[in-house]
C-alpha positions as CSV (number, residue, x, y, z in Angstrom):
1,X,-19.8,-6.5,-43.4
2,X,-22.8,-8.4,-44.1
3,X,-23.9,-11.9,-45.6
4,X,-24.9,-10.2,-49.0
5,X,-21.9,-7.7,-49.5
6,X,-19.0,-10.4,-48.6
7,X,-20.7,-12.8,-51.4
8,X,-20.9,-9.8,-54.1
9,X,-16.7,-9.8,-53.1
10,X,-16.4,-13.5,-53.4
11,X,-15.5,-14.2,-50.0
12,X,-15.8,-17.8,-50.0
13,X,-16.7,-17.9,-46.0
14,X,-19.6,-15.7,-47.5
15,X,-20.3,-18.7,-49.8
16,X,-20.0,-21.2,-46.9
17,X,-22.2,-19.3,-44.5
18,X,-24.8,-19.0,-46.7
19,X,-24.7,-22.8,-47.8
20,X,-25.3,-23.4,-43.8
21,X,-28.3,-21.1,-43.8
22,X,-29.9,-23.0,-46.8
23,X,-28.8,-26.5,-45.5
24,X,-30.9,-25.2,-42.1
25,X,-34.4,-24.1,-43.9
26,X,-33.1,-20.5,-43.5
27,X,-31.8,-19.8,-47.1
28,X,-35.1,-18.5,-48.7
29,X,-33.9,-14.4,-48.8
30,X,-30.6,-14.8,-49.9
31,X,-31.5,-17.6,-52.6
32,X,-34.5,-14.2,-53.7
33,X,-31.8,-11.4,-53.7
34,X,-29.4,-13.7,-55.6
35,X,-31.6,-15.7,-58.1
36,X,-31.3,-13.5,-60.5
37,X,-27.6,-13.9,-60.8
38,X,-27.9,-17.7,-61.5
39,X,-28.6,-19.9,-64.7
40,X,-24.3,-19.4,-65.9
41,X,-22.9,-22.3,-64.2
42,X,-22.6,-25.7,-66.4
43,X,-24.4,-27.7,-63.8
44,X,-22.8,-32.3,-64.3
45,X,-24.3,-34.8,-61.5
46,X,-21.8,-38.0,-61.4
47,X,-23.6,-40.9,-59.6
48,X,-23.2,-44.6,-59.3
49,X,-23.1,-47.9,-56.8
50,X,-20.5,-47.0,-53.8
51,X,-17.2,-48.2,-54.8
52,X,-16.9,-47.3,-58.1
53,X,-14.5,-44.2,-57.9
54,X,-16.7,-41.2,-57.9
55,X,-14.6,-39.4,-55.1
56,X,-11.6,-40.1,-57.9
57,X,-13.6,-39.2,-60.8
58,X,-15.0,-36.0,-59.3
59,X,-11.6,-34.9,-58.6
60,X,-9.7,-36.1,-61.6
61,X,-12.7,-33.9,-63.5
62,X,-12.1,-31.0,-61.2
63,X,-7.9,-31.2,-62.0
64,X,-9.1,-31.4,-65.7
65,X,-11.6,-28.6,-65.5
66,X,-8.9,-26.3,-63.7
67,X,-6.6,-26.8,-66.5
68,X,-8.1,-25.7,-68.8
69,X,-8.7,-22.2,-66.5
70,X,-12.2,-23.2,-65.3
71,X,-13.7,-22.5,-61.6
72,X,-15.6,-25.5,-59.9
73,X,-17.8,-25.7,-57.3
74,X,-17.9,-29.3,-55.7
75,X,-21.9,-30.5,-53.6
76,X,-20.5,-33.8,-52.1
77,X,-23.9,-35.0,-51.1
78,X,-24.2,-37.0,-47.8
79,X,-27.7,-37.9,-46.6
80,X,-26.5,-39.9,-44.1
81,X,-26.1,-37.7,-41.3
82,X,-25.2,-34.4,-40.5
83,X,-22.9,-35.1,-38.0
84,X,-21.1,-38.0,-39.6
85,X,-18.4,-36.1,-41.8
86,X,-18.3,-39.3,-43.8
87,X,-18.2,-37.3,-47.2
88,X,-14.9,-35.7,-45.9
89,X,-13.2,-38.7,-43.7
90,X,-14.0,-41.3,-46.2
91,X,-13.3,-42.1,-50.2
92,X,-14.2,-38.2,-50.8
93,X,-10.7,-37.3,-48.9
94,X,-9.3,-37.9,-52.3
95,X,-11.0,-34.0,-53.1
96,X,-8.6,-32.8,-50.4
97,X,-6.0,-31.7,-53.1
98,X,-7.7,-29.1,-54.4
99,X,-8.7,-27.6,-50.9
100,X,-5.9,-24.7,-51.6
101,X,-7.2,-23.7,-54.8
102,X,-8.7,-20.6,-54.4
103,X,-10.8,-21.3,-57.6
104,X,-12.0,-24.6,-56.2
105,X,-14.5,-24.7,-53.9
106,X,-15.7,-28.2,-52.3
107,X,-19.0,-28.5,-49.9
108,X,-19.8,-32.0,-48.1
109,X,-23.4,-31.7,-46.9
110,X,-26.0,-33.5,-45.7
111,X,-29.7,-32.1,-45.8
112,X,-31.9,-33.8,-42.8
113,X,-34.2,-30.3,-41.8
114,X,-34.5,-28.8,-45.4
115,X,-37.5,-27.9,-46.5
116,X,-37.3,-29.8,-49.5
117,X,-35.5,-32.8,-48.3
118,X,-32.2,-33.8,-49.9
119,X,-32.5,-32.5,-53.2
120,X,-34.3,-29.2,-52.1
121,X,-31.3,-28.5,-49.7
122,X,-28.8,-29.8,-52.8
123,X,-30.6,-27.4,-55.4
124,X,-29.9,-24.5,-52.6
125,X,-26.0,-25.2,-53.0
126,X,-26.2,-25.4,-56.5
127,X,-27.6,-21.9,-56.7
128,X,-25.8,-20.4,-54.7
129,X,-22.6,-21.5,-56.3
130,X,-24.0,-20.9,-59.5
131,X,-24.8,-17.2,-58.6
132,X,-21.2,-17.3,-56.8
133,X,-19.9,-17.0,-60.3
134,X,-18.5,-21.0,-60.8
135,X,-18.3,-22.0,-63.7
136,X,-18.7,-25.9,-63.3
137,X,-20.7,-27.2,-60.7
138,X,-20.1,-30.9,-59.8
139,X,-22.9,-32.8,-57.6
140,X,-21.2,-35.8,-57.2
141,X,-23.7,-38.3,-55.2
142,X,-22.9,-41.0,-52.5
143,X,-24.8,-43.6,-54.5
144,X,-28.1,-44.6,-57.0
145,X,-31.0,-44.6,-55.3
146,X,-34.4,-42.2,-55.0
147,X,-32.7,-39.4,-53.8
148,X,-30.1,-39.9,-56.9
149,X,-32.2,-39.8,-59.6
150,X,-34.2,-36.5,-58.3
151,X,-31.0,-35.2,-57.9
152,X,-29.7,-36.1,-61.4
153,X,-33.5,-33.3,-62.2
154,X,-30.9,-30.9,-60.9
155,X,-28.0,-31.1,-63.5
156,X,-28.1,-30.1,-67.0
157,X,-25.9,-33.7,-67.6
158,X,-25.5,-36.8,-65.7
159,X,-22.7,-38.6,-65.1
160,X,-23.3,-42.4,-64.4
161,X,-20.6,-44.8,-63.4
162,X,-20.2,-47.9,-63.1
163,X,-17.2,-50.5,-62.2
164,X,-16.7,-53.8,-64.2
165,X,-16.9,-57.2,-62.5
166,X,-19.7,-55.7,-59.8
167,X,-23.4,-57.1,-59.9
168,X,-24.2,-53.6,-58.5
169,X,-23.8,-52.1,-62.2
170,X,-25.9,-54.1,-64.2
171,X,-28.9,-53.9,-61.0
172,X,-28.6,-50.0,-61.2
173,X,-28.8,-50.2,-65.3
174,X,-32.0,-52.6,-64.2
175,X,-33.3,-50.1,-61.6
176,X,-34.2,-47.5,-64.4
177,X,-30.8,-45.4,-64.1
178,X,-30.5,-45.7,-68.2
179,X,-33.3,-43.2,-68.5
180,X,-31.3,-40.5,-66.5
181,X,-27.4,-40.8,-68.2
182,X,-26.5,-39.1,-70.4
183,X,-23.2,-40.2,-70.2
184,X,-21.7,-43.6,-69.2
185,X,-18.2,-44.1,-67.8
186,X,-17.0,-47.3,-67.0
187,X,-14.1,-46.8,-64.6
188,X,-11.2,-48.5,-63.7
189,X,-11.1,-49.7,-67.4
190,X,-7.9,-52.0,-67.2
191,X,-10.1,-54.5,-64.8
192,X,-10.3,-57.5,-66.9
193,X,-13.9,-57.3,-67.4
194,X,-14.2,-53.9,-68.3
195,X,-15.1,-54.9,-72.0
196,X,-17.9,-56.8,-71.1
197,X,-19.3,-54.5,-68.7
198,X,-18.9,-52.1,-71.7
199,X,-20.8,-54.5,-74.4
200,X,-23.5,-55.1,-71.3
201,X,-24.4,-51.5,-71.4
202,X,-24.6,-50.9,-75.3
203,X,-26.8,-54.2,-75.5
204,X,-29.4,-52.5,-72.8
205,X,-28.7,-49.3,-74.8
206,X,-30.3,-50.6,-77.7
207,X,-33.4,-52.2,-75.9
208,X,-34.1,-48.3,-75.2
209,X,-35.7,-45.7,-77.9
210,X,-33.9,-42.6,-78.3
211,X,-35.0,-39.4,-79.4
212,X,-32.9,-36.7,-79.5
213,X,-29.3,-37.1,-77.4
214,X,-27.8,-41.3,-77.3
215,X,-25.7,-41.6,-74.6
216,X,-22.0,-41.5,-75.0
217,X,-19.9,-44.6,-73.2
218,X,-16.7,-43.3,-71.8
219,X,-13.6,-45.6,-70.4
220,X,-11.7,-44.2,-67.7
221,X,-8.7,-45.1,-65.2
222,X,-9.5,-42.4,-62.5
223,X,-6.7,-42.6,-60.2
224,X,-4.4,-42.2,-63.5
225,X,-6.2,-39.9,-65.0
226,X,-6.6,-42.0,-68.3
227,X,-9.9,-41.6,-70.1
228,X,-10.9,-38.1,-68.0
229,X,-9.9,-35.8,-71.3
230,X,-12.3,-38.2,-73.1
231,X,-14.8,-37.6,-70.3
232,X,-14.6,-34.0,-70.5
233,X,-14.8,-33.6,-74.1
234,X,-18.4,-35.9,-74.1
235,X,-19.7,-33.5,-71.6
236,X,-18.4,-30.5,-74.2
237,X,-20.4,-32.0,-76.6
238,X,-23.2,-33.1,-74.5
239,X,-23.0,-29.2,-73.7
240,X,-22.9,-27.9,-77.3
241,X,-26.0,-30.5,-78.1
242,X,-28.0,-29.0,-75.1
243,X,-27.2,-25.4,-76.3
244,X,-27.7,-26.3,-80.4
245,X,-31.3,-27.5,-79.7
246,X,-32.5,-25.5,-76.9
247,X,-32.6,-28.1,-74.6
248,X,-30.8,-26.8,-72.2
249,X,-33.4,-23.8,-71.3
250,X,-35.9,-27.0,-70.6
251,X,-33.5,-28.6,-68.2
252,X,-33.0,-25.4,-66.5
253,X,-37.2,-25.4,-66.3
254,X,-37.3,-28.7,-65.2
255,X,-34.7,-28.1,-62.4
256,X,-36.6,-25.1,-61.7
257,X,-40.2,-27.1,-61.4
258,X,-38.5,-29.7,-59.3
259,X,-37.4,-27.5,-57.0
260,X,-40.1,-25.6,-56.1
261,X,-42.1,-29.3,-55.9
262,X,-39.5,-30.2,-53.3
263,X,-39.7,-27.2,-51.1
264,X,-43.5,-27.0,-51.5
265,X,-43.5,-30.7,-50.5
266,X,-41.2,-29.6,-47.4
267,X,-43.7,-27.4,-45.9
268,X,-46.5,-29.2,-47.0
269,X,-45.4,-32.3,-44.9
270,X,-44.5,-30.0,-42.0
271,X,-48.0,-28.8,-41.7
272,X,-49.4,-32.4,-42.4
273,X,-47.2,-33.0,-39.4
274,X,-48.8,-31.1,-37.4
275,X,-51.9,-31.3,-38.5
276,X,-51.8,-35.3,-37.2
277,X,-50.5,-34.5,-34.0
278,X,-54.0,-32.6,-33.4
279,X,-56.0,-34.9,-34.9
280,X,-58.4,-36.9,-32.2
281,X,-58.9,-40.6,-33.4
282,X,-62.7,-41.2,-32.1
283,X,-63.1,-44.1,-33.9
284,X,-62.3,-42.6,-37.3
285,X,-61.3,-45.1,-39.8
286,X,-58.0,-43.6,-41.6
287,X,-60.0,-42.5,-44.9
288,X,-62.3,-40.5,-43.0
289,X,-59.5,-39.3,-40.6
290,X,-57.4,-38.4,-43.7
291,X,-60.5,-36.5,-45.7
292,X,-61.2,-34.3,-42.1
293,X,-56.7,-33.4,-42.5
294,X,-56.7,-32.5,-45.8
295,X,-60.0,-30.3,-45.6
296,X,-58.3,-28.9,-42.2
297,X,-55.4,-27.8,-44.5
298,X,-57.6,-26.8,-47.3
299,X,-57.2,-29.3,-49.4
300,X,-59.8,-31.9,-51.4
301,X,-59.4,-35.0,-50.5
């Protein structure tokens, strides 16, 4: 039976194979054939500083989400390394309960050899789990960083979480991470400085502008699962806002625009690459080497 025919039966093997064949640059006819079958899934990134509990959050969102009868799809992002299994072996192991849900499905991945890098691999997943027929898919992200917030392009809301008594939250809410949230959680809420973590953030709230969506500020205690109903019910709403004003078909362009940036930056580089290795110095200063590269590939300098 082939690739196509085991995904239209929801074999999730199917799903999993063709994951692999995105992850390894090879994804580009199945992600044609099934395109047209995507653009269903609610699509929620959750990032924040390592240590703050996303492994918990993801999976005390995924328990909640299943509750109330709804199929996830899980992209543990790892750029790391794609031998390291750290998004399996380490907090993220905490995801292992649902591994025997049949409506659960949970990919680690890491995306060294995509065509368009870490979020062009991660966009593949999200596809193809989308088109799978999920009905929440949950990119949850091994930090904040570059890779984060072109990542956070990819959802239709972004989860942003931070731990109290940590200088790593108020340096991500300094590193421009406001502009992407659209919802705050402060986790592990009975820490004793979870209120002022929580007055930190509403005071560089209201340094901002906002048109349109504020975002919410949500208190959770992952591991006990306090908070998460709260959680879910902002990202309802965040939902129905999206949906009310027609944002939501602009995110879904914008995800769309940023993906095909990434992969045409993918191959763009690769013939760059090689486009170098050919390149004789003899004496060329770098402008001039640069201009005779780009007009070798067509382009103006």
């Amino acid at each position: 039976m082939d690739l196509m025919r085991e995904f239209d039966l929801h074999n999730p093997r199917a799903l999993a194979r063709a994951i692999s064949r995105a992850e390894a640059g090879r994804g580009g006819e199945l992600i044609r054939a099934l395109y047209p079958k995507t653009g269903r899934a609610t699509t929620v990134g959750l990032t924040g500083p390592p240590g703050v509990g996303k492994s918990t959050l993801a999976s005390a969102l995924v328990r909640e989400a299943r509750s109330r009868g709804r199929s996830v799809g899980v992209v543990s992002v790892d750029p790391s390394s794609p031998f390291s299994h750290g998004a399996l072996l380490g907090d993220r192991i905490r995801l292992a309960e649902h591994f025997t849900d049949e409506s659960v499905f949970i990919r680690s991945m890491a995306s060294r050899g995509h065509l368009g890098g870490l979020a062009g691999a991660t966009a593949d997943a999200v596809l193809l789990m989308d088109a799978f027929g999920f009905d929440l898919v949950l990119i949850e992200t091994v930090g904040v960083g570059q890779s984060e917030v072109a990542i956070a392009e990819l959802a239709q809301t972004t989860i942003v979480a931070l731990q109290p008594g940590s200088g790593d939250s108020i340096q991500v809410l300094k590193a421009g991470i406001m502009e992407i949230a659209d919802i705050f959680v402060v986790n592990k809420a009975d820490h004793p400085m979870a209120d002022q973590l929580r007055r930190e953030i509403r005071s560089m709230m209201e340094m901002l502008q906002w048109s349109g969506w504020v975002p919410e500020l949500v208190m959770t205690q992952a591991v006990d699962g306090k908070g998460v109903d709260e959680l879910v019910a902002a990202i309802e709403r965040h939902r129905a806002y999206l949906s009310e004003t027609g944002e939501v078909e602009r995110r879904r362009r914008d995800a769309f625009r940023h993906q095909v940036r990434q992969l045409a930056l993918g191959r763009m580089e690769r013939r760059l690459d090689r486009a170098l290795r050919a390149q004789p110095r003899d004496g060329l200063d770098p402008y001039e080497a640069a201009d005779r590269v780009l007009s070798e590939l067509g382009l103006e300098g």
